[in-house]
C-alpha positions as CSV (number, residue, x, y, z in Angstrom):
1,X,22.5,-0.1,2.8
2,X,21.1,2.7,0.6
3,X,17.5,1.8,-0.7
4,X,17.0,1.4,-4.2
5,X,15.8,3.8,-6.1
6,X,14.0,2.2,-9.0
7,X,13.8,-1.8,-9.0
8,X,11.8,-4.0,-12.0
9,X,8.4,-3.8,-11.0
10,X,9.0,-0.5,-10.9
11,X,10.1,0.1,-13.9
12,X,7.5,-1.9,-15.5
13,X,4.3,-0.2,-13.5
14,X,5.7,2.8,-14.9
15,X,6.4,1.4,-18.5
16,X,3.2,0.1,-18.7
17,X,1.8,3.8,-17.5
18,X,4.1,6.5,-19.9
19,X,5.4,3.9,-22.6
20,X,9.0,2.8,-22.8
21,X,10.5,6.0,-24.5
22,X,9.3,8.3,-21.8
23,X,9.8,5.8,-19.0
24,X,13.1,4.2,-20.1
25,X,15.2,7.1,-20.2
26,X,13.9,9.0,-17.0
27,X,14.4,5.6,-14.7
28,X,17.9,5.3,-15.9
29,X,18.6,9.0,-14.8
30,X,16.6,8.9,-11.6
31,X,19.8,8.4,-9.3
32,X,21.4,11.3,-10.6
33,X,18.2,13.5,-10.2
34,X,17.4,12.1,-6.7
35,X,21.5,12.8,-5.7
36,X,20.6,16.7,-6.9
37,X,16.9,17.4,-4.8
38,X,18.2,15.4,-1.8
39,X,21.7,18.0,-1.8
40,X,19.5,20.8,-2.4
41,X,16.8,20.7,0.1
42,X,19.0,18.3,2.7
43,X,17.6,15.1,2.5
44,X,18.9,11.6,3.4
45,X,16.4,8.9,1.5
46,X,15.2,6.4,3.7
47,X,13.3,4.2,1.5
48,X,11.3,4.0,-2.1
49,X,7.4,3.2,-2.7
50,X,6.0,2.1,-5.6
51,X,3.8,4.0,-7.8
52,X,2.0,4.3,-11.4
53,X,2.9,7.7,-12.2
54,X,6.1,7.7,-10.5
55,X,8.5,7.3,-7.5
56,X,7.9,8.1,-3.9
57,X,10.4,8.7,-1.4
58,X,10.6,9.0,2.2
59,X,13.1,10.8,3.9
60,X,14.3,12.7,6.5
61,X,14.7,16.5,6.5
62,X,17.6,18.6,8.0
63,X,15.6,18.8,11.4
64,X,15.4,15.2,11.3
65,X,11.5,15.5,10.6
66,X,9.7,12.6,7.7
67,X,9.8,14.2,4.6
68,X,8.2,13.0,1.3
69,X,9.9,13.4,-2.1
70,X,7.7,12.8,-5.3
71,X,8.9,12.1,-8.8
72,X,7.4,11.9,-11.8
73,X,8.6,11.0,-16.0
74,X,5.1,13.5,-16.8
75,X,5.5,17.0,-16.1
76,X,1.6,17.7,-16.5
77,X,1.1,15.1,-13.6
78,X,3.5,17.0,-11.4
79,X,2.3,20.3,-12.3
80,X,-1.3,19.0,-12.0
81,X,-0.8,17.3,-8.0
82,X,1.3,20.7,-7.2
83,X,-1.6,23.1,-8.4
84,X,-4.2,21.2,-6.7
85,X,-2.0,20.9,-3.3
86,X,-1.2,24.5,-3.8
87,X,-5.0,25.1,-3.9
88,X,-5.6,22.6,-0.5
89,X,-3.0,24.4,1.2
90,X,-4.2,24.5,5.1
91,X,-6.6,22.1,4.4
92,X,-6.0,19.8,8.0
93,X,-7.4,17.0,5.7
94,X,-5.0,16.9,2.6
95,X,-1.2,16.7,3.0
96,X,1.0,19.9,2.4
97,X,3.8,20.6,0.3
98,X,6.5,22.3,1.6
99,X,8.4,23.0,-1.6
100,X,8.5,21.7,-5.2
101,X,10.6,21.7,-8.5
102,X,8.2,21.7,-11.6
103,X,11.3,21.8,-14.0
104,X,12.4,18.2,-12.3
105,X,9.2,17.1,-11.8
106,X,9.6,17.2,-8.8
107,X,7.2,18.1,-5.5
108,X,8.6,18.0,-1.4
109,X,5.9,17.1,0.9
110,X,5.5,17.2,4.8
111,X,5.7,13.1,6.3
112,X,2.3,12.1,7.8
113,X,3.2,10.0,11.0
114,X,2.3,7.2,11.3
115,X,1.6,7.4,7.5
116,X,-0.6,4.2,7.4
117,X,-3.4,3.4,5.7
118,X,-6.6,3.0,7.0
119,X,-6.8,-0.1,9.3
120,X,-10.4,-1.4,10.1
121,X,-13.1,0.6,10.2
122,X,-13.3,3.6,8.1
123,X,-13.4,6.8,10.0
124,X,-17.2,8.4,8.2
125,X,-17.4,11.9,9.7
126,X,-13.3,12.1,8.8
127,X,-13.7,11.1,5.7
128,X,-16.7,13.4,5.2
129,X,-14.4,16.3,6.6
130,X,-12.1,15.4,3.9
131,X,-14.7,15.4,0.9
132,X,-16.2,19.0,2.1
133,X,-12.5,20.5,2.3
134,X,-11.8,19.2,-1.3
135,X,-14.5,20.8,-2.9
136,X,-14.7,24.1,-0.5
137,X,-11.8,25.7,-2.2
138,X,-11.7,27.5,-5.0
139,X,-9.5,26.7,-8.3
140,X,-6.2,28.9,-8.3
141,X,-5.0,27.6,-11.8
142,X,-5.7,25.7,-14.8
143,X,-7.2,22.3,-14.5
144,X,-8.4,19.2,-17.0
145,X,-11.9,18.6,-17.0
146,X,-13.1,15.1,-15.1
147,X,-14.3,14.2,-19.1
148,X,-11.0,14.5,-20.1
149,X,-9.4,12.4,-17.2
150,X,-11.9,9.6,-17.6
151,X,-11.9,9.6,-21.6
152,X,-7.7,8.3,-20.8
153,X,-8.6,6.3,-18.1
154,X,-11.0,3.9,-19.7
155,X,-9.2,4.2,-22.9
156,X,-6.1,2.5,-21.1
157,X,-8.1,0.2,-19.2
158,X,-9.6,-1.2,-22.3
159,X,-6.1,-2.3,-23.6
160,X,-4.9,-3.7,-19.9
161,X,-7.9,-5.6,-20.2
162,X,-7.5,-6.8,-23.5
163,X,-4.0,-7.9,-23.1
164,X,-4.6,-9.5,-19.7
165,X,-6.7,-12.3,-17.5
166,X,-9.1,-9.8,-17.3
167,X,-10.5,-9.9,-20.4
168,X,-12.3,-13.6,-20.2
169,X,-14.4,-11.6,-17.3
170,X,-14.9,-8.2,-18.6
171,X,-16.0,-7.9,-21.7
172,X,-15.1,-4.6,-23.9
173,X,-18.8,-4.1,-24.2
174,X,-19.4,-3.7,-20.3
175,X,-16.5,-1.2,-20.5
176,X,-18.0,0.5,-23.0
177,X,-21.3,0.9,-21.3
178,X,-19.2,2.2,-18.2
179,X,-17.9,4.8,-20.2
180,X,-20.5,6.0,-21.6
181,X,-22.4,6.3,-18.1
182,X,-19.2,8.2,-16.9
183,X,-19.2,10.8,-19.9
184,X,-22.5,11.4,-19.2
185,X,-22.4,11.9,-15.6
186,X,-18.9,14.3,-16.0
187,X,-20.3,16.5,-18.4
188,X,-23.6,17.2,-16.4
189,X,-24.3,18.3,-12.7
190,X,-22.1,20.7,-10.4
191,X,-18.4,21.0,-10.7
192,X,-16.3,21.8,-8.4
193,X,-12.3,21.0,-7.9
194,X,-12.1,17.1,-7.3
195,X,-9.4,14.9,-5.7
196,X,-9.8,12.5,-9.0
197,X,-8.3,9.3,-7.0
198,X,-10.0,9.7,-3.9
199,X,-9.8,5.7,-2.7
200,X,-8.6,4.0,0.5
201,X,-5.3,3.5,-0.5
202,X,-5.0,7.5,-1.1
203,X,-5.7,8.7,2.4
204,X,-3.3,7.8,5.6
205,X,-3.3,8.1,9.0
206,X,-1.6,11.2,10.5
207,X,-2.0,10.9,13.8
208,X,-4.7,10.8,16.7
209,X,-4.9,14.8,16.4
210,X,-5.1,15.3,12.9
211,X,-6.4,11.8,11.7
212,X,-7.6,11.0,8.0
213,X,-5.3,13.3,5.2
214,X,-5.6,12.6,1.7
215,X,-2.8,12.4,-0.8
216,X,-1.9,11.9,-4.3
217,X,-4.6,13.9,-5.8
218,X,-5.5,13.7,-9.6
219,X,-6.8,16.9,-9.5
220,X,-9.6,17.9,-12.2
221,X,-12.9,20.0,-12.5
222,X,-15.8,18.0,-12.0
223,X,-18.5,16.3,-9.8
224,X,-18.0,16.2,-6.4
225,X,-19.8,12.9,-6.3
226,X,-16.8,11.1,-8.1
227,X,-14.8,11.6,-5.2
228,X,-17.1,9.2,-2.8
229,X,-16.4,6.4,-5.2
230,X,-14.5,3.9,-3.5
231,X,-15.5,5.0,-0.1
232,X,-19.0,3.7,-0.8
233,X,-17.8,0.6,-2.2
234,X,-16.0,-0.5,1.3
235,X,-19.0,-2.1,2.8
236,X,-19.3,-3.9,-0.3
237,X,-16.0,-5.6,0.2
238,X,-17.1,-7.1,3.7
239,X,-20.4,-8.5,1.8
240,X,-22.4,-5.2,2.1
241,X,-24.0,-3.2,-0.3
242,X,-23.3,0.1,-2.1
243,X,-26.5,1.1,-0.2
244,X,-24.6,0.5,3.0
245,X,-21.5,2.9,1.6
246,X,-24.3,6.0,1.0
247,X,-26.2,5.1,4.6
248,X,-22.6,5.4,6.2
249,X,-20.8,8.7,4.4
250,X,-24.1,10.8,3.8
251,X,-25.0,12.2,6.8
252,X,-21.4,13.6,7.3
253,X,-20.9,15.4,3.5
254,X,-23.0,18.5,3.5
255,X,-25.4,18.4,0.3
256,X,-24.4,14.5,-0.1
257,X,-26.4,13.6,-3.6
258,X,-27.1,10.0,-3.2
259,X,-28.6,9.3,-6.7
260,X,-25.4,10.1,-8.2
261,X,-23.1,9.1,-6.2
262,X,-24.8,5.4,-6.8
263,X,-24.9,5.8,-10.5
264,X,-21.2,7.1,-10.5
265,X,-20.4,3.5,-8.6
266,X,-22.8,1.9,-11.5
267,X,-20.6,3.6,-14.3
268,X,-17.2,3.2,-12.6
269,X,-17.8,-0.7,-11.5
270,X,-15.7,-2.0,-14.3
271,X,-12.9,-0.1,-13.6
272,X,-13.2,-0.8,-9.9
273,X,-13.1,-4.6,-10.6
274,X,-9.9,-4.4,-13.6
275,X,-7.0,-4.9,-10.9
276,X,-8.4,-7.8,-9.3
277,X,-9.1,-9.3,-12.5
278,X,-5.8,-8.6,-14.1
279,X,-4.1,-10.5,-11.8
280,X,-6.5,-13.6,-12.7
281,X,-8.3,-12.9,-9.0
282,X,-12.2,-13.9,-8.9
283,X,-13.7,-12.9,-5.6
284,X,-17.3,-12.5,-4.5
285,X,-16.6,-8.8,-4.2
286,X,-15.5,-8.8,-8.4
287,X,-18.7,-10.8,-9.1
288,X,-20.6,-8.2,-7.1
289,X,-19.0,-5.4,-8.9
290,X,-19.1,-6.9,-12.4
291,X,-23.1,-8.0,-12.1
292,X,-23.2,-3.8,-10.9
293,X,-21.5,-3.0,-14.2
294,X,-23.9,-5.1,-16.3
């Protein structure tokens, strides 16, 4: 049975992301588009995963090798993941493209095997490898600023927490005062190129060689801190502290800054605890996270 492309939840996560005149039309032409990339670079779909800015497919290439297909309705987020790829390109750390349509919107993607997450404990010096290949490289073309990333973000989290469960836990005053401690960390300190969605979820297991590889970067200029976000929040999770994130991932990220790496976690905590709290979930790790962003 051939997978399906693009199911309800799908096409909701990504109405809720672009709108229902960008998202509507592209969803209902996505076979047709997918029939075209797969005949032209000779792949057979294997399955879908869902996304926020898009579609992912798996696949397998001519050789019979895992390939990855991404698709998006935005051409600036295609053109924005391919030029910061492009710019990791043999980093061992961050996955590779292989080939890419920025008319369709389209990028082709080497298969990370066994492309898991991250199971149990987090792998520090990896994950440290990872941070100082992000920010090593040069920026080969134009890029957003972090400012102007995080001035959409918290503008659409603001509505998804006005219009959900969230908001009788989140108040649009603490997400103001998040903001405004992110604006003012992005517009001061060093800037280098940035992942921009550097979390858990983003970085899979490729292997016992090659380990830990990041994917589906946000690129943007900014502070390197940002990236060690939700990596310092893990501990957390388990009933640690953000202090126990910093103790684990400093002394593998050369010229770790520890002062604002904590107050990025300070400024992003009400975004870190929005999906939880959407979906009506109250945890100790949200009351944690929200008594942070107070």
């Amino acid at each position: 049975m051939a997978p399906v492309l693009i199911d309800d939840p799908a096409r909701a996560r990504l109405t809720d992301r672009f709108g229902a005149e960008l998202a509507g039309p592209w969803c209902d032409a996505l076979p047709d588009l997918v029939a075209r990339l797969t005949a032209r670079w000779g792949l057979e779909v294997r399955e879908a995963r869902p996304g926020n800015t898009g579609r992912t497919l798996l696949c397998t290439g001519p050789g019979g090798d895992l390939r990855v297909l991404k698709l998006t309705p935005d051409p600036e987020v295609a053109r924005l993941e391919f030029t910061g790829l492009s710019a990791w390109a043999g980093c061992s750390r961050v996955v590779q493209v292989l080939d890419a349509d920025l008319d369709d919107h389209a990028i082709l993607l080497e298969g990370l095997v066994p492309g898991t997450e991250l199971d149990g404990d987090v792998p520090w010096a990896q994950i440290g490898e990872l941070l100082d290949q992000l920010h090593s490289v040069e920026p080969p073309g134009e890029f957003r600023r972090l400012a102007d990333g995080l001035e959409f973000i918290f503008a659409l989290s603001e509505r998804r927490r006005r219009e959900s469960p969230a908001a009788g836990h989140l108040s649009a005053e603490v997400l103001a005062k998040g903001r405004e401690r992110a604006m003012a960390l992005a517009t001061s300190g060093p800037v280098t190129l940035i992942h921009g969605d550097l979390h858990p979820a983003n970085v899979l297991d490729a292997g016992p060689e090659r380990g830990a590889v990041a994917i589906d970067p946000r690129p943007s200029l900014g502070d390197p801190s940002h990236d060690a976000i939700d990596f310092v929040f893990v501990p957390m999770r388990e009933g640690g502290t953000i202090d126990d994130g910093i103790a684990a991932l400093a002394p593998h990220v050369r010229g770790f800054d520890a002062e604002r790496v904590r107050a990025w976690c300070v400024a992003m905590a009400p975004l870190v605890a929005l999906p939880a709290l959407r979906r009506g979930e109250r945890t100790p790790f949200t009351d944690a996270v929200l008594e942070l962003a107070r």
